[in-house]
C-alpha positions as CSV (number, residue, x, y, z in Angstrom):
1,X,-18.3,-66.4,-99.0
2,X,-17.8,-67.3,-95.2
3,X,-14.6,-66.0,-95.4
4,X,-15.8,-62.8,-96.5
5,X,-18.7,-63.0,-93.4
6,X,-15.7,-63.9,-91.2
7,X,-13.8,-60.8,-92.3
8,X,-16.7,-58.1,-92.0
9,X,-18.1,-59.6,-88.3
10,X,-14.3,-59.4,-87.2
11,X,-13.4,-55.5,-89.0
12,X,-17.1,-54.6,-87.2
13,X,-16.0,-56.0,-83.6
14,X,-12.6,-53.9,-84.3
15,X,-14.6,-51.1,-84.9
16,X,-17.0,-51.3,-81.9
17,X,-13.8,-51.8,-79.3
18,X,-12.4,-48.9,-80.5
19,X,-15.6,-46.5,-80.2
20,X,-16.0,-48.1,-76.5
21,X,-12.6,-47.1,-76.0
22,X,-13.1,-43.4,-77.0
23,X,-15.8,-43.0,-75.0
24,X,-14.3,-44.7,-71.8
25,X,-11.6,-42.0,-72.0
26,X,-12.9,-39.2,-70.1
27,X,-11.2,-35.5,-69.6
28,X,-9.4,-35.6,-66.5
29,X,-11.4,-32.5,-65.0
30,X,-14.6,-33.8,-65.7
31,X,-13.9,-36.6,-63.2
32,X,-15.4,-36.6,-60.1
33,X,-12.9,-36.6,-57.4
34,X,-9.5,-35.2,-59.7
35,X,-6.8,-33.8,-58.8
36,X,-8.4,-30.4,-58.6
37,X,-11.3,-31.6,-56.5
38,X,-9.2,-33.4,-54.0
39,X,-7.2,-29.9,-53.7
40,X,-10.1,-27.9,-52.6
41,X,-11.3,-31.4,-50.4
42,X,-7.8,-31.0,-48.7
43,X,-8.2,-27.1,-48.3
44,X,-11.9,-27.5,-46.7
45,X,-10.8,-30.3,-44.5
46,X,-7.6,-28.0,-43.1
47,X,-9.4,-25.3,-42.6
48,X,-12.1,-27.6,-40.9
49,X,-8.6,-28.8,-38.8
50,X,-7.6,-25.8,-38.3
51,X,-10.6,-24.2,-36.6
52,X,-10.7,-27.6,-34.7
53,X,-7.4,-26.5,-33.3
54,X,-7.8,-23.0,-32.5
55,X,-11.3,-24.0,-30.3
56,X,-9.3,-26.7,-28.2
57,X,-6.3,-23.8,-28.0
58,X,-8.6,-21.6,-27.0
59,X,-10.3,-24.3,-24.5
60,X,-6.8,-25.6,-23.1
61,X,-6.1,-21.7,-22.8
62,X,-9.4,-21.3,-20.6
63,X,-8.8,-24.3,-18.2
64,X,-5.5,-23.0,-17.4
65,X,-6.4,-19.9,-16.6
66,X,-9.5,-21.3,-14.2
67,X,-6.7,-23.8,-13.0
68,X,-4.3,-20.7,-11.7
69,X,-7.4,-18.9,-9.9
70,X,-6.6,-18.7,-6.2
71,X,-9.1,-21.6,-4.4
72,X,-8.4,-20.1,-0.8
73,X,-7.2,-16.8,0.9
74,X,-5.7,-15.6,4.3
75,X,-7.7,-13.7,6.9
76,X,-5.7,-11.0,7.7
77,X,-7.1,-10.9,11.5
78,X,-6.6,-14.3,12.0
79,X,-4.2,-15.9,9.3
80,X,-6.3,-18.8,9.1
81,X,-7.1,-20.0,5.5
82,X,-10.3,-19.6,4.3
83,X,-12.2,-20.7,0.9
84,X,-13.0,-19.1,-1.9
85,X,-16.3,-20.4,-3.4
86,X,-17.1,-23.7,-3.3
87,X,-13.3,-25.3,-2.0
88,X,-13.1,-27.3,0.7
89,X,-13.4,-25.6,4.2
90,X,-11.9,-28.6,5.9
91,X,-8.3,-27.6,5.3
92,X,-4.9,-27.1,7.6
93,X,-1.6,-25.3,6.1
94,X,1.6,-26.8,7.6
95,X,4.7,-24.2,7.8
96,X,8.2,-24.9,8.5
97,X,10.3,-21.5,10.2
98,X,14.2,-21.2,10.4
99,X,15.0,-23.3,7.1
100,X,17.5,-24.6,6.1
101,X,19.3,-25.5,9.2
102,X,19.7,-29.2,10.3
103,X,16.8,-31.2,9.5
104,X,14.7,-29.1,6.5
105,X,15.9,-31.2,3.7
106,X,14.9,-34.5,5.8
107,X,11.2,-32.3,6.9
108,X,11.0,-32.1,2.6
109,X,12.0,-35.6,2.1
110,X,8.8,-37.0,4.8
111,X,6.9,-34.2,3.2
112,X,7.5,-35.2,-0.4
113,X,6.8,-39.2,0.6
114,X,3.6,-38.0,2.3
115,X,2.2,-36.1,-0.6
116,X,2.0,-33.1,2.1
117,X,2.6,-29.6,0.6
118,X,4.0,-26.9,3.0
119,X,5.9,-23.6,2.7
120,X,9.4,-23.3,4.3
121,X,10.4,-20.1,5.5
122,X,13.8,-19.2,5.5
123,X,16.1,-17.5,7.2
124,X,19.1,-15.8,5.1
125,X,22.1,-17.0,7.8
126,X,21.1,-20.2,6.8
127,X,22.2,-19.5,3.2
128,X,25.9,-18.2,2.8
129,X,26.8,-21.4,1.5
130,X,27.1,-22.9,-1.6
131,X,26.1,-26.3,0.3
132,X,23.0,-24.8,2.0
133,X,21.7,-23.1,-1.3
134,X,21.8,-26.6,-2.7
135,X,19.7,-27.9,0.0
136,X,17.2,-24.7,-0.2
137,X,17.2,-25.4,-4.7
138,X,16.5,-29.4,-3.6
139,X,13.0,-28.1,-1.3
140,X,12.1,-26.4,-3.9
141,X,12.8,-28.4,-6.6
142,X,10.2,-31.1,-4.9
143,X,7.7,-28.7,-4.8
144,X,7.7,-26.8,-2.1
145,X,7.4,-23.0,-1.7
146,X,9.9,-20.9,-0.2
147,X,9.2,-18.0,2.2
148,X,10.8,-15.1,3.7
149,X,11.6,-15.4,7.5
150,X,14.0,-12.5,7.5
151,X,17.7,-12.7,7.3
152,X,19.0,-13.3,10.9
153,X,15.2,-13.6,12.5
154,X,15.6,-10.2,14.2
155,X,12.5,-8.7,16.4
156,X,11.7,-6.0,13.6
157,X,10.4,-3.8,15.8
158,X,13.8,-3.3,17.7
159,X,15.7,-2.1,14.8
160,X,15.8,0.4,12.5
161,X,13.9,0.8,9.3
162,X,17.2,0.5,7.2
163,X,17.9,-2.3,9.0
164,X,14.7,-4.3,8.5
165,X,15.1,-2.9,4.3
166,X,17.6,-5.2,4.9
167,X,16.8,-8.2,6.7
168,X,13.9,-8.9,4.3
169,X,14.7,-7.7,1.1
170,X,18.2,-9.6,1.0
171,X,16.7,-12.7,1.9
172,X,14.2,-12.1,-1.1
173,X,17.3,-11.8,-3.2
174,X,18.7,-14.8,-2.6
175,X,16.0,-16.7,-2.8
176,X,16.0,-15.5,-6.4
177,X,19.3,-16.0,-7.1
178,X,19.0,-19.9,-5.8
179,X,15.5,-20.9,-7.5
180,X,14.5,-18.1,-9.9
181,X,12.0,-16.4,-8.1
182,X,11.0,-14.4,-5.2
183,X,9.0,-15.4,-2.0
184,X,5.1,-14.6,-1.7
185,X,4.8,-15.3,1.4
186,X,6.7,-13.2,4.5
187,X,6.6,-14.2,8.3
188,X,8.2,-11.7,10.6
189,X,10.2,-13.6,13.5
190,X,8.4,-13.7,16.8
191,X,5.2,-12.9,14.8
192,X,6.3,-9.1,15.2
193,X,5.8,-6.7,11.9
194,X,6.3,-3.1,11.8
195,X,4.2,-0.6,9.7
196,X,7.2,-0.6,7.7
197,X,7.9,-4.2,7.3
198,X,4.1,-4.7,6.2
199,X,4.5,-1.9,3.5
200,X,7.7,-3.5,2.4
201,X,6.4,-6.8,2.0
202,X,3.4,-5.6,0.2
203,X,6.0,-3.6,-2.4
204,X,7.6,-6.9,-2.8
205,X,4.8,-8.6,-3.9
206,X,4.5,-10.9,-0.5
207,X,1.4,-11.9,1.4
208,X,2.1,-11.2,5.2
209,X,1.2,-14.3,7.6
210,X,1.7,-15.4,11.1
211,X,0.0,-18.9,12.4
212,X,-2.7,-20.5,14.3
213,X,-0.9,-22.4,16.7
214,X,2.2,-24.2,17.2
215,X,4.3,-25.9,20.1
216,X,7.8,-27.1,18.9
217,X,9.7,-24.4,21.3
218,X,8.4,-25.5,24.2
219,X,10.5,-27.5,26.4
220,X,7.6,-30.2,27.0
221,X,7.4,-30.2,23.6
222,X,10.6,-30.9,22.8
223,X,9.9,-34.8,21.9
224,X,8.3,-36.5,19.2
225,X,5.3,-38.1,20.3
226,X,4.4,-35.0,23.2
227,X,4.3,-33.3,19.8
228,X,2.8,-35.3,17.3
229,X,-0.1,-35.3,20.4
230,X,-0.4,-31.9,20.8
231,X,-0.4,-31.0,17.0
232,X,-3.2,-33.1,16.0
233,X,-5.2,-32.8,19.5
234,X,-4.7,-29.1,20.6
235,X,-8.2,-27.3,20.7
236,X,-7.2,-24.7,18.5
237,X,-7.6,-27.3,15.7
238,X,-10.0,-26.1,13.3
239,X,-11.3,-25.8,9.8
240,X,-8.4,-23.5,8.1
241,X,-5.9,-23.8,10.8
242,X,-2.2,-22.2,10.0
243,X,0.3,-24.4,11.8
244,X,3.3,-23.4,12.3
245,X,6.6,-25.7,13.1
246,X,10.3,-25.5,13.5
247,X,13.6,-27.1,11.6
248,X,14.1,-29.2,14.3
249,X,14.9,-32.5,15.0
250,X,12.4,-33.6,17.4
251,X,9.5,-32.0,14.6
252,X,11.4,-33.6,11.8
253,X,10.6,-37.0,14.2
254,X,7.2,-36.2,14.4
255,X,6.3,-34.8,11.0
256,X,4.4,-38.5,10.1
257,X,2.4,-38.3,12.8
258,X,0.9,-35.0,12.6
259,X,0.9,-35.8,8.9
260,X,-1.0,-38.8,9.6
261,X,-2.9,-37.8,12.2
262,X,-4.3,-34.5,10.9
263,X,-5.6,-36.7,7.7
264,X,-6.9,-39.1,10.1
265,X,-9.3,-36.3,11.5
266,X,-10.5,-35.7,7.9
267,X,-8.3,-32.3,7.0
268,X,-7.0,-31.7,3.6
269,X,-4.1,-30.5,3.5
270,X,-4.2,-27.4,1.4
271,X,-1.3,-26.6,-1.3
272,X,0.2,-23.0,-0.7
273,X,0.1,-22.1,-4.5
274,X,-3.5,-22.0,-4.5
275,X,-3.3,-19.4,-1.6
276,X,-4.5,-16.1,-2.9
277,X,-1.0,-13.7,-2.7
278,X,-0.3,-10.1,-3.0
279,X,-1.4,-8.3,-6.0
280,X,-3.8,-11.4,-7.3
């Protein structure tokens, strides 16, 4: 008799496992969180991602574009550099004419150490050389723009209109051929445009400019420290000034100094690509 009792309580535990085991055995798409769930989890969340990605494209796109709006532009009367909305006032441009002679790569190297943008204009007898269009790639491939100063720094207005077609536009060639793109910025020789050479340059796509002030030609100026003086002391020193210096070695001597000394006074020293140029 207790071996029957033993038999029916163990067949009726046999039979209760088996009925929890049924039941415990759910359908898999009746489980929350199955394969088919997790699928449409995955598509919400990458579509989620994927908006996520477009708005910071978008944003990215947006900050760019404010980054590439021109922060100053030249006056035209006075070629001093002026502001655009709120950018700082207390600014000086520094310019170096007849590159790449002697001491231009040197000027780029000081420049470069110094942090101090400039534009170099050059002159197109300076580059019929495979050696000197490597010095003009090197400026510009440390940052520094490249300007047109004409092709043998002719007084425009003593030539002919052919003539000055081709002192600026083959120097604007060039210049292409060496870094990949074309000057924005022209400055006649002497200072002296034409009505033609200001049309021209304006076809080009180049922002006419002259200076504020500048001494390195003068014979009393011909020495670093007379130089350095005058640069950061002359009276014409002012809030946008446009100065305007030489590929020569007594400047090249100087270049700290003025660099040094014009920061000392509290002037920024403003980066030509956020110059406002022709056609912007």
């Amino acid at each position: 008799m207790k071996k029957q009792l033993i038999y029916i309580l163990g067949t009726l535990l046999l039979l209760l496992a088996a009925c929890t085991e049924k039941d415990a055995t759910v359908s898999p798409d009746k489980v929350k969180g199955s394969a088919s769930d997790v699928k449409t989890v995955d598509e919400n969340s990458n579509e989620k991602v994927d908006r996520h990605a477009e708005t910071e494209k978008d944003g990215n796109e947006r900050i760019a574009e404010e980054a590439t709006e021109p922060l100053y532009e030249l006056n035209p009367e006075t070629y001093a550099i002026e502001p655009i909305g709120d950018a700082n006032p207390k600014v000086v441009l520094l310019t170096i004419d007849d590159a790449p002679d002697k001491q231009a790569l040197e000027m780029a190297r000081t420049l470069k150490e110094l942090e101090a943008p400039a534009i170099f204009f050059v002159n197109g007898h300076f580059l019929t050389t495979d050696e000197k269009k490597t010095v003009l790639k090197e400026i510009h491939d440390m940052g520094f723009m490249i300007g047109n100063h004409t092709k043998t720094h002719a007084n425009l207005k003593a030539i002919s209109v052919e003539q000055q077609r081709e002192e600026i536009l083959t120097v604007n060639d060039t210049v292409e051929e060496v870094i990949g793109e074309r000057p924005v910025f022209f400055r006649a020789p002497f200072g002296v445009n034409t009505d033609f050479s200001k049309t021209l340059a304006e076809q080009d796509g180049m922002l006419l400019m002259n200076w504020s002030f500048g001494y390195d030609w003068e014979k009393k100026y011909m020495d670093a420290d007379a130089l350095a003086d005058i640069m950061v002391n002359t009276e014409f020193l002012r809030d946008g000034a446009n100065l305007l210096m030489h590929d020569r070695e007594w400047t090249a001597e100087a270049l700290e100094k003025i660099v040094v000394g014009l920061r000392g006074k509290g002037y920024e020293l403003v980066d030509p690509s956020t110059i406002k140029v022709a056609g912007e």
